[in-house]
Structure formats: C-alpha cells, structure tokens
C-alpha positions, 0 to 999 in steps of 0.5 A, a space after each residue: 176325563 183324561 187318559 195317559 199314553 205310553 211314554 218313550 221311558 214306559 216304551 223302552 221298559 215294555 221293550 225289554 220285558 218283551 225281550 226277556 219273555 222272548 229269550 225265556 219263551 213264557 207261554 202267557 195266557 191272558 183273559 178277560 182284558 176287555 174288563 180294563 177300561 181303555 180310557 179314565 180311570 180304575 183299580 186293577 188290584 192282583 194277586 201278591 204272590 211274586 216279586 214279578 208281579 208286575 209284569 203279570 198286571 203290566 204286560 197286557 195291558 201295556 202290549 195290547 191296550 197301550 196304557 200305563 199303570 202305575 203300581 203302589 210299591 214299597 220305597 225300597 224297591 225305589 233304591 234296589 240297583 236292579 228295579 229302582 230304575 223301572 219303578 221311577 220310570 212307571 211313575 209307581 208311587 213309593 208306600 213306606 209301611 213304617 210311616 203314617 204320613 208317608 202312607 197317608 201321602 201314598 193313598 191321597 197320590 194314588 187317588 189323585 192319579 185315578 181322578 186324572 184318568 190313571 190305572 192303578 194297580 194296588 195289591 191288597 194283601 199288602 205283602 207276597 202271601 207264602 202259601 200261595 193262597 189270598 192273604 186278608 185284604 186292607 180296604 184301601 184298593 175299595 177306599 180309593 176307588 169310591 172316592 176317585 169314583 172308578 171301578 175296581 178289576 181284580 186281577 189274578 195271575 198264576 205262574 211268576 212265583 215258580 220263577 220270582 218266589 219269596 224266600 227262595 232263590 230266582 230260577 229263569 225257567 224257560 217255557 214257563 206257563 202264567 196265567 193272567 185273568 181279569 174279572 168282572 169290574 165292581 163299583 164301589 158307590 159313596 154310600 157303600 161300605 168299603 169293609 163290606 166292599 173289600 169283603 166282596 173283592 176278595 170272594 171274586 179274587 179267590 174265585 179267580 185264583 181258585 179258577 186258574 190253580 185248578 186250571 193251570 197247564 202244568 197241573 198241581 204236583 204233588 209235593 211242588 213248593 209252588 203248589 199250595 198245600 191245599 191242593 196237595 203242594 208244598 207251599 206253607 200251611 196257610 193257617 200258619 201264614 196267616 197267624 205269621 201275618 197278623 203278628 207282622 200286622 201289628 208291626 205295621 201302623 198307619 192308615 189302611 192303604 192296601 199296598 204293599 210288597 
C-alpha cells in the first residue's frame, strides 16, 4: 500500500491558499480529521455547495496530514485561466458529463488512484445544490470505494458558499467562519448493495450538515440567501431545487460516477 506525499507543484498550491486565508483572516474550525486515514487509500466525498469547496476538503488535510487529494472536477474547470492551472497541477481527474466513455474513463482513473494509495474526494450530488441543503447522490463514491476496497469519510463544510456562492457574484469577506467536519469512515464490503449504501452515506451527510448549520458561529439569519429556507433563510426552496435537478438529470447520460460540479 502505497501512500502520495506533497509535491513541490501541491506545495506552492497550499502556500497560496494559506496566503489568501491569512490575507481574508477565515476562522476555519475543522474536526474529526482523525477519520482521514494517514496512509492507503479513501473516499472523502463532501458536500457541493460552493465553487470553494476544495479548499473546505483540501486545506486540512493537506496543512496537517500532508497528503494529497485528488478531486473528480468537470473538465471545464480544466481550461478556466483562474483554476486550470491548480486542477492540472493536484493531479484532479477531468469528468466530462456529456460523454459516456469520458465518464466511464473517470470512474476507472479515479478507482485505480484509491488502489494506489490515493485520497479521492468525490462530490456526490454531481453538482452545487442552490438551496443549500443535499442534493440526491450517484452511487459512484460507494461504486469505487468497493471495488478499490476503502473506506468512505463523508465530509461536511459550512461557510465557502457566503463567499464563492452559485449564481451570484463572489464577495471576499474577511473573517469568514467555516466549518469543516469529517465523520465517521463507512466500509462498503463486496457483497453490499452500492444503492443501499449511497442511501446510508447521504443520512450520515445530512446528519452532518444538519450538526454544523445549526451550530454555525454566524447563526441563521432570517432572510440571509446563504441560509436555507428551512432554517428561515433566503436560499431556493428545496422542493424547487429538487424538481430543477431531476429535469437537468435527464439531460445528463452516461455511467453513474458521482462527480461533478
């Protein structure tokens, strides 16, 4: 079992995340890292909330455990000017949603890595939820983790969608809370069911996410666009989101990955 250490390319990228948190002062509150394994492989599959969510699933465990991840990420983030160069240079494994094969090239590349000793982190909703609450997961982070034979972390954060939210402009706030949780790894055996298995994944997400919205520094504003409606905020209506992502679901053809943005 082989374990990746940093890169001086995954050096330079943690050194300007640290920078940018430094200049803006976030006040990240991480637990629960102890569930990252700190050698072989694992699925660390989040949350979608923000287009930062990579540094919510990157920064811990890059800064303290010194591994690193590598995330399952559209390809056209590949060709972006401002983030084409990080996702080249994290070894992210390019998904494109409109091609089969493409897919099908994803999943297997992505499975090899978890069999090298890889962490990689697989959003399973597929794309960024805007009400704020879980989206329905593919069944592809609980397809690769059985046959790679590793564990699943889910992963949870809270906080990167006030500053990097879908659909609305990017605000750089200073002092910014998020928070980051990792739950209790889950092992998907070879007889299990992956559906059944997705089912339990998403009940200990929602657990989780529940856990940090209601515990969140900055509270629930009534009325806030970051707070889901739920909890008295401003976000969509979920039951909205939902009927908007299974007609965009249709739109999408190929083998069920769960990745995404």
């Amino acid at each position: 079992m082989s374990t990746q250490r940093l890169t001086w390319r995954w050096r330079l990228i943690a050194a300007v995340a640290i920078t940018v948190r430094w200049v803006l002062s976030w006040r990240i509150d991480v637990q629960g890292l102890h569930h990252v394994p700190r050698r072989g492989g694992a699925v660390l599959a989040f949350n979608h909330h923000s287009y930062a969510d990579f540094v919510m699933v990157g920064w811990p465990v890059v800064r303290r455990l010194k591994r690193p991840v590598r995330f399952l990420a559209k390809r056209e983030i590949w060709s972006s000017r401002g983030f084409g160069w990080i996702v080249r240079w994290a070894g992210a494994v390019p998904v494109d949603r409109a091609d089969p094969a493409a897919r099908a090239d994803a999943y297997a590349a992505a499975a090899a890595a978890l069999r090298s000793g890889d962490l990689v982190a697989v959003a399973p909703e597929q794309t960024i939820s805007p009400s704020y609450e879980l989206l329905p997961m593919r069944t592809g982070a609980a397809r690769m983790a059985r046959e790679a034979d590793v564990p699943i972390v889910p992963v949870v954060g809270w906080g990167t969608h006030r500053a990097f939210p879908k659909g609305a402009s990017n605000r750089l706030h200073r002092r910014l809370p998020v928070t980051v949780r990792f739950g209790s790894p889950m092992r998907v055996g070879e007889d299990d069911d992956v559906a059944e298995a997705t089912t339990d994944l998403e009940r200990r997400m929602t657990e989780l996410l529940h856990e940090v919205q209601e515990t969140y520094p900055d509270g629930a504003p009534p009325g806030a666009a970051w707070v889901p409606a739920r909890l008295g905020g401003g976000a969509p209506d979920h039951l909205e989101v939902l009927r908007e992502h299974e007609q965009r679901e249709r739109r999408w053809s190929g083998p069920d990955d769960g990745s995404g943005s």
